[in-house]
C-alpha positions, 0 to 999 in steps of 0.5 A, spaced: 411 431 048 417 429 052 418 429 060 425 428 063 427 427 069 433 429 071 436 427 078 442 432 082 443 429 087 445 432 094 451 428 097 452 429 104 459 433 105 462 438 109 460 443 104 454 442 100 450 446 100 441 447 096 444 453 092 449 448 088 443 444 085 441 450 081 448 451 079 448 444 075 442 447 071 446 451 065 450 444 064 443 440 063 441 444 058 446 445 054 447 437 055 439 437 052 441 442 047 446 437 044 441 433 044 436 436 040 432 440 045 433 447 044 427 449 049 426 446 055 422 448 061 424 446 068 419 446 072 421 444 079 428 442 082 428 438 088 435 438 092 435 430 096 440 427 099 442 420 095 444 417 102 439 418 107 442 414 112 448 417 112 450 424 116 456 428 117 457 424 124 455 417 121 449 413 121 442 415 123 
């Protein structure tokens, strides 16, 4: 068995929102498809912010 961890990053900006993170789903897998890996599972996906000392009004 093979297990990927795929990262979709929450970058902070004006209008990101946790509901734009499962809408990258369809194109990993169709990337695993083009690959070779037709059935894949996700199991769990966590939105997280790719640069935690940084917010909208600047440094924390």
């Amino acid at each position: 068995s093979v297990c990927i961890i795929a990262a979709l990053t929450k970058v902070p900006w004006p209008k990101a929102e946790k509901k734009r993170e499962t809408k990258h789903t369809p194109l990993l897998r169709k990337d695993l498809a083009l690959a070779g890996m037709n059935q894949v599972a996700v199991w769990t996906q966590r939105p997280f912010n790719y640069f935690p000392r940084f917010t909208q009004e600047g440094l924390k």
